[in-house]
Every structure is written in structure tokens, then in C-alpha cells.
LUMZAFI-963725 format. One line per 2 residues: for each residue z, y, x of C-alpha. Coordinates in nm, 2 decimals. Layout:
// LUMZAFI-963725
Z Y X ~ ...
END
This chain:
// LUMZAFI-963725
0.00 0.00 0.00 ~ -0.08 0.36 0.14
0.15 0.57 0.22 ~ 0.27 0.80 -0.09
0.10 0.62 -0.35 ~ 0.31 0.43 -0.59
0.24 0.08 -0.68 ~ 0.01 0.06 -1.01
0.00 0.37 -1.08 ~ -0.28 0.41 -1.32
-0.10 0.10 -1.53 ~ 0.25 0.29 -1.50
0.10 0.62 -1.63 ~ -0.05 0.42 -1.92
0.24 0.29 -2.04 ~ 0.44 0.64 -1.94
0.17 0.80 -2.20 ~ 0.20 0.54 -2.44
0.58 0.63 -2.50 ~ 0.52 0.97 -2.54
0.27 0.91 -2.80 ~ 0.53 0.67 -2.96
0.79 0.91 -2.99 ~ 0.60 1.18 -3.03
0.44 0.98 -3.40 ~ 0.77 0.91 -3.46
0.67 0.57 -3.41 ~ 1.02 0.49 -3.26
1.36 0.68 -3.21 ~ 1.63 0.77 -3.00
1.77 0.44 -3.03 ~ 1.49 0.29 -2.85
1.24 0.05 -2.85 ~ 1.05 -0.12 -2.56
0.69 -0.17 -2.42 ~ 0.52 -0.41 -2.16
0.20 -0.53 -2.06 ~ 0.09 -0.80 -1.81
-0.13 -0.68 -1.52 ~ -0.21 -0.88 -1.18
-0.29 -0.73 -0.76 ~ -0.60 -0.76 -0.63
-0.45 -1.15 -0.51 ~ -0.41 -1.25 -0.91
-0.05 -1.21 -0.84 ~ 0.04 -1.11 -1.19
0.33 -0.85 -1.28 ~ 0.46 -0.69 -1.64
0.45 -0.31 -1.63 ~ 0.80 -0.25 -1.85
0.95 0.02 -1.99 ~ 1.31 0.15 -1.85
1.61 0.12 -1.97 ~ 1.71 0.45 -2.22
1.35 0.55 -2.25 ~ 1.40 0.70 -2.57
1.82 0.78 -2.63 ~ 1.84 1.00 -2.22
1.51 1.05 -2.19 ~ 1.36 1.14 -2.56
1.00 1.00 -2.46 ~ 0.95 1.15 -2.18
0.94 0.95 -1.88 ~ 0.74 0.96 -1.58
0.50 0.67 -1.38 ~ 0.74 0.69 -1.12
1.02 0.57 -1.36 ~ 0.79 0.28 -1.50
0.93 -0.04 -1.39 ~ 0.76 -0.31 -1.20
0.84 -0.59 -1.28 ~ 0.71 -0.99 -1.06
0.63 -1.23 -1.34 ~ 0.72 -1.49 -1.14
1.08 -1.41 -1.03 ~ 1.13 -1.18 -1.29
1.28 -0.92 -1.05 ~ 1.19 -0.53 -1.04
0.98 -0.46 -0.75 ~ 0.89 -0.08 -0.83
1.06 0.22 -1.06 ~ 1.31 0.42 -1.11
1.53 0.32 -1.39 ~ 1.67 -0.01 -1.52
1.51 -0.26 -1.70 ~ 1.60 -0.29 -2.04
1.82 -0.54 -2.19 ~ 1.54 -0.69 -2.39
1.37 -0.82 -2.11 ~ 1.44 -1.21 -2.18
1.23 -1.13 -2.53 ~ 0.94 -1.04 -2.34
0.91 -1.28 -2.13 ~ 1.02 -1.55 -2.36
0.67 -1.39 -2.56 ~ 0.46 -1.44 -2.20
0.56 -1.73 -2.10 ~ 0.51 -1.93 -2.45
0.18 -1.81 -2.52 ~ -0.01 -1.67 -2.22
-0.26 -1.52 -2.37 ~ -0.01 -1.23 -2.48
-0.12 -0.95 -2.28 ~ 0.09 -0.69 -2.46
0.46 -0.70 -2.58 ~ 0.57 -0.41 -2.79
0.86 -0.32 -2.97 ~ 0.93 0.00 -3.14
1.20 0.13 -3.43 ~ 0.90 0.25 -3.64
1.07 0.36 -3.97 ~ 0.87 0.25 -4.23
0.88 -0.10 -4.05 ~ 1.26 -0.07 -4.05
1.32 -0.03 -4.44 ~ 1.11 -0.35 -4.49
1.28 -0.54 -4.17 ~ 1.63 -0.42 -4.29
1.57 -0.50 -4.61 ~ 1.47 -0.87 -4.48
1.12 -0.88 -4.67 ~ 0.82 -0.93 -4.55
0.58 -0.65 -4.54 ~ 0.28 -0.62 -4.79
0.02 -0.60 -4.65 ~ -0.20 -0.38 -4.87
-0.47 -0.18 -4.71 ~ -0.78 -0.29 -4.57
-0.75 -0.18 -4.21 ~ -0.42 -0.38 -4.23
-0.56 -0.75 -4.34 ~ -0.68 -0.82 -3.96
-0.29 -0.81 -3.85 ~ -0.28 -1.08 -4.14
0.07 -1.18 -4.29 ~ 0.33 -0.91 -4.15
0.66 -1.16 -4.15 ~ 1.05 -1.06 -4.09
1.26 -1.35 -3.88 ~ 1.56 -1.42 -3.91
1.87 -1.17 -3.78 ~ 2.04 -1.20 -3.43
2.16 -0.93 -3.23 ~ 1.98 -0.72 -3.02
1.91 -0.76 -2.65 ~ 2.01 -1.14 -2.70
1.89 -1.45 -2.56 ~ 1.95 -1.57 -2.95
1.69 -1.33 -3.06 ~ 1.41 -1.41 -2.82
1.50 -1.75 -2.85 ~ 1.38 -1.67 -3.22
1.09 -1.52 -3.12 ~ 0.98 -1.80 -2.90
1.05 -2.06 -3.16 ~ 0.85 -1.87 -3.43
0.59 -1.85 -3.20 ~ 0.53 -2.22 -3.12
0.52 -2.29 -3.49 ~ 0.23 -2.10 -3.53
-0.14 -2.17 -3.43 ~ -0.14 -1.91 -3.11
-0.42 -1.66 -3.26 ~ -0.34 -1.34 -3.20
-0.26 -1.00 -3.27 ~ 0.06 -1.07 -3.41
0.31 -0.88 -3.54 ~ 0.69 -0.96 -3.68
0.95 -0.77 -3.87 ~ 1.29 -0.82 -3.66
1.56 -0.81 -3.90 ~ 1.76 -0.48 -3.87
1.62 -0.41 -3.53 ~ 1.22 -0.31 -3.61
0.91 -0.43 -3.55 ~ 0.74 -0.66 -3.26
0.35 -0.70 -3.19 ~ 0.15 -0.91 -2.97
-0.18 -0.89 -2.83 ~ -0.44 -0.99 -2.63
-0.72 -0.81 -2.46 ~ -0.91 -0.82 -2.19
-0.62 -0.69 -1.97 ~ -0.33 -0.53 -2.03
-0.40 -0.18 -2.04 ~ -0.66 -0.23 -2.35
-0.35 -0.53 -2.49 ~ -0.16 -0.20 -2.51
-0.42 0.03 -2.68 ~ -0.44 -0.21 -2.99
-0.09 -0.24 -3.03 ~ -0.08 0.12 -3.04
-0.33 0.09 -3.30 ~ -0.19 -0.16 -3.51
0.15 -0.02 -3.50 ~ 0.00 0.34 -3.62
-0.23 0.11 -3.89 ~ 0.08 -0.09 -4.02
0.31 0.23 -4.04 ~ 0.04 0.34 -4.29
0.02 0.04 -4.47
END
């Protein structure tokens, strides 16, 4: 790596761009939310470009490349950033590591997908731009940050036939999506979309 230039920095500014444009839609709140996609080096050595820790609650959306975490797929350890990583971590990776072809791991407080996932009930999914997201289902409740609830997530995923986008209602905690793409930074442009599409719904 040159000297002075930080490791992916075109992915970290993506993703430093794409929670400002999440909090900024009032996609998400103070009380967080979390963002990921999987990139690889030039060697296929593949990493996930996370999120920090506090993203939203200290820093209100605004966070830098520089603070964009780095994270080795492999060992799971942060190898570049600033902050911490967040406590959801072991959701994420329980998401990439049951179905590789998840590319993007998003999880926002987006409010109209609270009501329904607070409520515990599904989503309708009414509008025409929403049908290619399919059936918009809320799991069952565990707390936040847990390995219970990823282990929820990871179970909910093997039951299902692996096509993706998906995207779940967690119970009392918001809304997850999962997608593919041709790498990560275009995985996180549709779940940007689909997040924005299913708000509307």
C-alpha cells in the first residue's frame, strides 16, 4: 500500500456515503443501524467493509472513509478504521457465511418497517415496484446484538431456497436485506433501493 493512502478507500467512502444518505431519508435513527458489503484485494483475499460502532447515536450520520472499518473475512478481525465494530457483527457474518452469494448486509431502524416489525406482522406488500423483494416476513424476537438473533437469521436463511434480494422484519429491532450483485459496492446500491422502495410500500 502507498504511502498516505488508506486501504479501500473508494469501498469505504461508499459505504461512508451510504449512511449519510440513510440518515439523511430518515431511513434509520439515532439508535443505529448497521451496513456491510463483501469486497476482495487484487489477490481474491476477500474482506467486509462495515460500518463503526455509534454511527448513527455520536456521530448522527456523519462518518468519514477513514472511520469505515475493515474488516478480514477470514479471521474476522479489523485490519483498517477508526472506530469499533459494531456489536452486530456475528449477524453479518452468520448472513455471509450461510449463503455466499450475499454480497450486501444491511440493517437499518427505518420507521415505517419498525411499526410492522414491532407489531410482529408481516409486511404487505402492496405496490408494484415492491413484488420483486417478494414476501416481506418478521422472525421471531431476540435481543439485539446477540448471537441468538443471528442465530435466527441464519436458520431462516437455510430454510429458504437461497434466491436473493431478501429482506426480513426483525422483531422490535427493524429491518434486514440481503443482496447480491456483481460486487459489493453495486450489493449495496440495491439495498439502498429496496430499503427506499419498501419504506414506500
Amino acid at each position: 500500500m502507498a504511502s498516505g493512502k488508506i486501504l479501500f478507500s473508494e469501498e469505504r467512502k461508499a459505504l461512508a456515503d451510504a449512511v449519510h444518505l440513510t440518515y439523511y431519508r430518515k431511513n434509520t435513527n439515532t439508535a443505529g443501524g448497521n451496513f456491510s458489503f463483501k469486497t476482495q484485494d487484487k489477490n481474491g483475499k476477500e474482506y467486509i467493509i462495515m460500518t463503526p460502532s455509534m454511527m448513527s447515536e455520536a456521530y448522527h450520520g456523519k462518518i468519514s472513509p477513514s472511520q469505515v472499518l475493515v474488516v478480514d473475512y477470514d479471521t474476522e478481525e479489523v485490519v483498517a478504521g477508526e472506530g469499533k465494530v459494531t456489536r452486530e457483527i456475528n449477524m453479518h457474518f452468520a448472513c455471509y457465511r450461510t449463503n455466499p452469494e450475499i454480497k450486501c448486509v444491511f440493517h437499518a431502524h427505518a420507521p415505517n418497517a419498525m411499526f410492522w416489525a414491532t407489531s410482529h406482522l408481516d409486511m404487505p406488500n402492496l405496490t408494484e415496484s415492491t413484488q420483486k423483494v417478494e414476501y416481506i416476513k418478521v422472525l421471531d424476537f431476540a435481543p439485539n446484538t446477540t448471537p441468538e438473533l443471528a442465530e435466527i437469521v441464519r436458520q431462516e436463511l437455510l430454510s429458504t431456497d437461497g434466491k436473493l434480494p431478501k429482506e426480513y422484519l426483525l422483531d422490535s429491532h427493524g429491518v434486514l436485506i440481503l443482496t447480491p450483485g456483481a460486487d459489493g459496492e453495486e450489493a449495496l446500491n440495491k439495498a439502498l433501493q429496496i430499503l427506499d422502495t419498501v419504506e414506500w410500500n
